[in-house]
C-alpha positions as CSV (number, residue, x, y, z in Angstrom):
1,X,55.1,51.8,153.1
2,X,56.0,55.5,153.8
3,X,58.2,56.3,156.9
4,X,56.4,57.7,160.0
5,X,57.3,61.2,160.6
6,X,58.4,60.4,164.4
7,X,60.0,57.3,165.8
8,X,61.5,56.0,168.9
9,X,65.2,55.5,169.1
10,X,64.6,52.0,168.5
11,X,62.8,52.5,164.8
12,X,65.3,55.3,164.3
13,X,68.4,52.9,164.6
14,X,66.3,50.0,162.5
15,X,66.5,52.2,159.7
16,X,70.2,52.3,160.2
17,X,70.2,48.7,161.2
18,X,71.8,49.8,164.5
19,X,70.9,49.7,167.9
20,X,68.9,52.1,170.0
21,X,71.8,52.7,172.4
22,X,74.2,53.1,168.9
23,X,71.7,55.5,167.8
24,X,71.7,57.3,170.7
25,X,74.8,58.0,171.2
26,X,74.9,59.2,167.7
27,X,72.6,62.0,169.0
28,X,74.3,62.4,172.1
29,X,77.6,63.4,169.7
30,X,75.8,66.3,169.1
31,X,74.5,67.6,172.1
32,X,70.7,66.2,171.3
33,X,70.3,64.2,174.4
34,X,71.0,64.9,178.0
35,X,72.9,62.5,180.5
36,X,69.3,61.0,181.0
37,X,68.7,60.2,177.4
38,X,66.1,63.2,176.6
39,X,65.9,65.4,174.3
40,X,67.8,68.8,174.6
41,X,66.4,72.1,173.9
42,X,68.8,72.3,171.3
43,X,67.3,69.4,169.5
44,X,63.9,70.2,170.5
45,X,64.0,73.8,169.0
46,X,65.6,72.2,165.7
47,X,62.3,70.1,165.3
48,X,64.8,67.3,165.7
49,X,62.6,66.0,168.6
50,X,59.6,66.4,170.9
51,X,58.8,64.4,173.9
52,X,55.5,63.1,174.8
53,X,54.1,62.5,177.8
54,X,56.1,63.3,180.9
55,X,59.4,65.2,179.9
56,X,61.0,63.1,182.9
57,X,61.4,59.8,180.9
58,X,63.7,59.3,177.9
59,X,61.3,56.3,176.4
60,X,58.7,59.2,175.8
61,X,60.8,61.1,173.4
62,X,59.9,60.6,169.8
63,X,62.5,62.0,166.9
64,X,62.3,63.3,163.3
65,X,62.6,60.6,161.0
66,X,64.3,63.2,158.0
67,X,66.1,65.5,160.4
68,X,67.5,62.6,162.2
69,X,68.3,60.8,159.3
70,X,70.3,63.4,157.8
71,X,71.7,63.9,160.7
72,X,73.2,59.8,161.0
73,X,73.9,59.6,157.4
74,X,76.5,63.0,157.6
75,X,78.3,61.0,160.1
76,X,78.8,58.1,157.7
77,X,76.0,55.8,158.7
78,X,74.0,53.8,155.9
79,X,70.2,53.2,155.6
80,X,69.8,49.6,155.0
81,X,67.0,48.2,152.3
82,X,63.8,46.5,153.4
83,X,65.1,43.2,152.1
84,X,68.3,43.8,154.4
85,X,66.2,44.5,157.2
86,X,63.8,41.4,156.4
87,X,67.2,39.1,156.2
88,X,68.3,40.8,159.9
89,X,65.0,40.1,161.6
90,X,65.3,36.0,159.6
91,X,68.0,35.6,160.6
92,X,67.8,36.1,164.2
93,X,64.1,34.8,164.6
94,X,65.3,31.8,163.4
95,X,68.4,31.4,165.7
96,X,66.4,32.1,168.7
97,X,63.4,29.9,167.7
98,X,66.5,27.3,167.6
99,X,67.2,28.2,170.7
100,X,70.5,28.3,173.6
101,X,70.5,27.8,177.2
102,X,72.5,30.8,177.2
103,X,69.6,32.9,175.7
104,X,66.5,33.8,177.8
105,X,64.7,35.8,175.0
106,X,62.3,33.5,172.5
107,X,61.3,34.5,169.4
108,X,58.0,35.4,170.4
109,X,59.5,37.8,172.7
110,X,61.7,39.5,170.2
111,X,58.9,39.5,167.4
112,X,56.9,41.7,169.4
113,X,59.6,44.3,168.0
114,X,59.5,43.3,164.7
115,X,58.0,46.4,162.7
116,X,54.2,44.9,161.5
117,X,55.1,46.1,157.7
118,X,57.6,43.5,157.7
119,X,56.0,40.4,159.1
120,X,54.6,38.8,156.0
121,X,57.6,39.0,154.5
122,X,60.2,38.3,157.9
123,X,57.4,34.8,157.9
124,X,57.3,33.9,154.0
125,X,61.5,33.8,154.7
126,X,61.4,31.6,158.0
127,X,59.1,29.4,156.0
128,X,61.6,29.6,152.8
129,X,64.3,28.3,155.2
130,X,62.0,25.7,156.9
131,X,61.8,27.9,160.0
132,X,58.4,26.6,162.1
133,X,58.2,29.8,163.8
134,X,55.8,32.8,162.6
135,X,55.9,36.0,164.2
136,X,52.3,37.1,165.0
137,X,51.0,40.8,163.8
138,X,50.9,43.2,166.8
139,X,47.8,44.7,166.8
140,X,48.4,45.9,170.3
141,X,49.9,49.2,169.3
């Protein structure tokens, strides 16, 4: 399945297999994100990002998937592989369906996350490794 022209910090970094925070700060390294986590005209007149809705909220911000991209990999960060990505979501799906009484999130919670081009495969895994829980497509979006 093709990459999506724009993503959210959080798809951004899943490319990576980094967090959205990681990612951002990434950004923020080169001046593409103000103190409250929005794009800066810098980035915004480099097509590096646009933000939708209500310029006020960082969450609305959306960011080129090739200029960002090239952008993380020149300061040394690594696209993983879909089956790297399918053995990250496993593996923690099937730790939190195992649950801790540390550890308020379930599964279900976290799944809602999970990018819907990967869920046959993230379940066909869990089942592989006798996993009960199935993460649900999210049709919501």
């Amino acid at each position: 399945m093709a990459t999506p022209t724009w993503l959210s910090l959080t798809e951004l970094g899943q490319l990576f297999g980094i967090s959205s925070t990681h990612c951002g700060r990434a950004l923020d390294r080169l001046g593409w994100r103000d103190r409250h986590g929005r794009p800066t005209t810098t980035a915004v007149e480099a097509g590096a990002a646009t933000a939708t809705g209500s310029s006020l909220q960082a969450r609305n911000a959306v960011w080129n998937t090739k200029i960002c991209s090239t952008l993380l990999q020149s300061q040394g960060y690594k696209r993983i592989s879909r089956s790297q990505h399918v053995k990250q979501w496993v593996a923690l799906l099937e730790a939190l369906s195992e649950g801790s009484a540390s550890i308020t999130t379930t599964p279900e919670q976290m799944a809602q996350d999970l990018p819907a081009e990967l869920v046959e495969d993230v379940n066909t895994q869990l089942s592989r490794r006798g996993c009960r829980f199935q993460a649900a497509l999210n049709t919501s979006v």
